[in-house]
C-alpha positions in Angstrom: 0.0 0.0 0.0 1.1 3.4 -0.7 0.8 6.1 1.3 1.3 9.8 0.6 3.2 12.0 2.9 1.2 15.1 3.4 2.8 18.7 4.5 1.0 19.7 7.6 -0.1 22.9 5.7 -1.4 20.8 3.1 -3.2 18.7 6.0 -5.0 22.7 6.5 -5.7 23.2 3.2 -8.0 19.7 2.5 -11.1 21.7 1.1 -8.7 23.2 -1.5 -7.7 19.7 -2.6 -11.8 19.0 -2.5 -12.5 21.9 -4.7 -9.8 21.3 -7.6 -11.2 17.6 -8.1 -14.7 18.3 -8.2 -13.7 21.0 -10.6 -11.7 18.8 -12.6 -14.3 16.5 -12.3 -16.8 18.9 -13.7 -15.0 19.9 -16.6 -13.6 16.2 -17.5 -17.2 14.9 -17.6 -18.1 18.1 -19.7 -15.3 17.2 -21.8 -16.5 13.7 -22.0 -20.0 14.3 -22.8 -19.9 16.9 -25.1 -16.2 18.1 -26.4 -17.2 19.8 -29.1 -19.3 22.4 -27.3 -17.4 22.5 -23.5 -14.0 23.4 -26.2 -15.9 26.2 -28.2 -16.6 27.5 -24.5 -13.1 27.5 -23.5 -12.0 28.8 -26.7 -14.6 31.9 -26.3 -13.6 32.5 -22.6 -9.8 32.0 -24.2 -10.5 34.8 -26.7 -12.1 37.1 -23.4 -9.1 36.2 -21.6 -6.6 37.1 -24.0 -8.1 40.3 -25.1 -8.6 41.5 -21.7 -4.8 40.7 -20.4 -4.1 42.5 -24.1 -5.9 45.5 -22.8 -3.8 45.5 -19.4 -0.6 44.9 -20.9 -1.4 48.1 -22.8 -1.9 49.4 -19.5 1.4 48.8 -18.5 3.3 50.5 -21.1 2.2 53.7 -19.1 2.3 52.8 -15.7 4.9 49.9 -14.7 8.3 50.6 -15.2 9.9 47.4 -14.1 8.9 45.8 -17.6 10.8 47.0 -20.8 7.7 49.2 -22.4 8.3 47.3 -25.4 7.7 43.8 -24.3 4.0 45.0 -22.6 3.2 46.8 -25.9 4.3 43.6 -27.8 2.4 41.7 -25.3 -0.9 43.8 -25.3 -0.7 44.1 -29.5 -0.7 40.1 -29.7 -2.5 39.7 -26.8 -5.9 41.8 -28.2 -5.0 40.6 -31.7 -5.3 37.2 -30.4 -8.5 37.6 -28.2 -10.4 39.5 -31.1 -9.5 36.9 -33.8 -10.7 33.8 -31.3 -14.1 35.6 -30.8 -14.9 36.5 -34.1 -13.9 32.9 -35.6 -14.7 30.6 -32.8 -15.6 27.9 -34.5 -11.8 28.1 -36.9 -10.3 28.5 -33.6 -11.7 25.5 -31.9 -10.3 23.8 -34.6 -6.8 25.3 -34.8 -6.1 25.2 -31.4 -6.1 21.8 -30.6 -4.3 21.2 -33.4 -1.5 23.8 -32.6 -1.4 21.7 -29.3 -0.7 18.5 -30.9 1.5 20.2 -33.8 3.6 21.8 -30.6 3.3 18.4 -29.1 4.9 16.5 -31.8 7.8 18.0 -32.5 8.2 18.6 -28.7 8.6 14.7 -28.5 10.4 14.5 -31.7 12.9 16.6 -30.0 12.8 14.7 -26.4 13.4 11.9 -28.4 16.0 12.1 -30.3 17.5 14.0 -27.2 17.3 10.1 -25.4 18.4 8.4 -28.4 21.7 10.2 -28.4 22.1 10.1 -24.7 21.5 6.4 -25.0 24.2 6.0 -27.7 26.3 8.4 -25.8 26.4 5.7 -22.7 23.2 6.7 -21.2 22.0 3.0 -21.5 19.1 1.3 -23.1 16.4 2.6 -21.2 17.5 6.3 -22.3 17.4 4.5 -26.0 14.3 3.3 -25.7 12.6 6.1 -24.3 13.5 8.1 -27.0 12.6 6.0 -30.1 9.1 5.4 -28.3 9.4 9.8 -28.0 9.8 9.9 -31.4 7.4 7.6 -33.1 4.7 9.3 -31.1 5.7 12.3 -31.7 5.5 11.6 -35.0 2.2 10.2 -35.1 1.1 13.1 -33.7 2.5 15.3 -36.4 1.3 12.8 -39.6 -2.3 13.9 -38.5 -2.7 16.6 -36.1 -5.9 17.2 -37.3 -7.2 14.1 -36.4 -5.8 13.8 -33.0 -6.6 17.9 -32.2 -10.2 16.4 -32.3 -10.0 13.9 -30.1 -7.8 16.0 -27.6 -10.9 17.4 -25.8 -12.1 13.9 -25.0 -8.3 12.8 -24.3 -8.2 15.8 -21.8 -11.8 14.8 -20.3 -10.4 11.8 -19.4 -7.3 12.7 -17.9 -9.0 15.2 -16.2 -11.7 13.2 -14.5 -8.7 10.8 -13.6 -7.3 14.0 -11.7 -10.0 14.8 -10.3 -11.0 11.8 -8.6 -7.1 11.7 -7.4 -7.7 15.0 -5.4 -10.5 13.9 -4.3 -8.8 11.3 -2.7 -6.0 13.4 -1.3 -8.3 15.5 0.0 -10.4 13.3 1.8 -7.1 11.8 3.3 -5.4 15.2 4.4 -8.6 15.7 6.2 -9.2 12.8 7.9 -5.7 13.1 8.7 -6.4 16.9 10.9 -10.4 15.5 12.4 
């Protein structure tokens, strides 16, 4: 049996581990049940959030010194650019960001992958090797159709989110019968 070691603060804190699963729960079953809608949501409250962080960065330029000017004007130009392009074509953004994800995602593990085949050749041993060739040919799966796998992500994020979820549920009903 495994047991977790808690942090007594964390052993305070139980109703915070409670509220993160049942909000991970929440969204995973939304994600499970319909994807298609619960991503357009998040993609609109994306495109709000982005805009609006735009519009403060823009902010900044005037009033906060400690940043470069020209990185919060960058920021606030891309920022409202973004926000205002993800609201007026949700539906093209539901669409492209998923598969930007997986895109990212591919040649992220294309590049871990070939990072532990050379470490592997290079005396890292075979588990480095092996590692990295499994890296790679899912990475490039991923990139051969990103389409296809940016429209299952929702449901692939559902999942691992209600897995999550129930986790911290767990934690949290441990922590606090830990502190009763």
């Amino acid at each position: 049996m495994v047991t977790a070691v808690l942090h007594p603060q964390e052993e305070k804190v139980w109703w915070v581990f409670l509220l993160e699963g049942i909000a991970a729960i929440l969204v995973g079953l939304l994600l499970v049940a319909a994807p298609g809608a619960t991503l357009l949501a998040m993609v609109v409250t994306l495109g709000i959030y982005w805009l609006l962080t735009g519009v403060l960065e823009l902010v900044r330029v005037f009033t906060d010194r400690s940043v470069p000017r020209i990185w919060s004007l960058l920021s606030g130009i891309f920022g409202i650019a973004a926000g205002i392009l993800v609201l007026n074509h949700p539906l093209f953004a539901k669409l492209v960001l998923p598969t930007t994800l997986v895109i990212y995602l591919g040649i992220l593990g294309v590049i871990m992958g070939l990072s532990g085949i050379f470490g592997g050749l290079a005396g890292g041993g075979a588990g480095s090797l092996i590692v990295g060739v499994v890296n790679v040919v899912i990475g490039f799966l991923l990139l051969r159709s990103p389409v296809a796998f940016g429209l299952v992500a929702p449901f692939i994020f559902g999942i691992i989110l209600l897995v999550e979820g129930l986790s911290l549920l767990v934690l949290a009903f441990r922590s606090r019968g830990r502190t009763a």
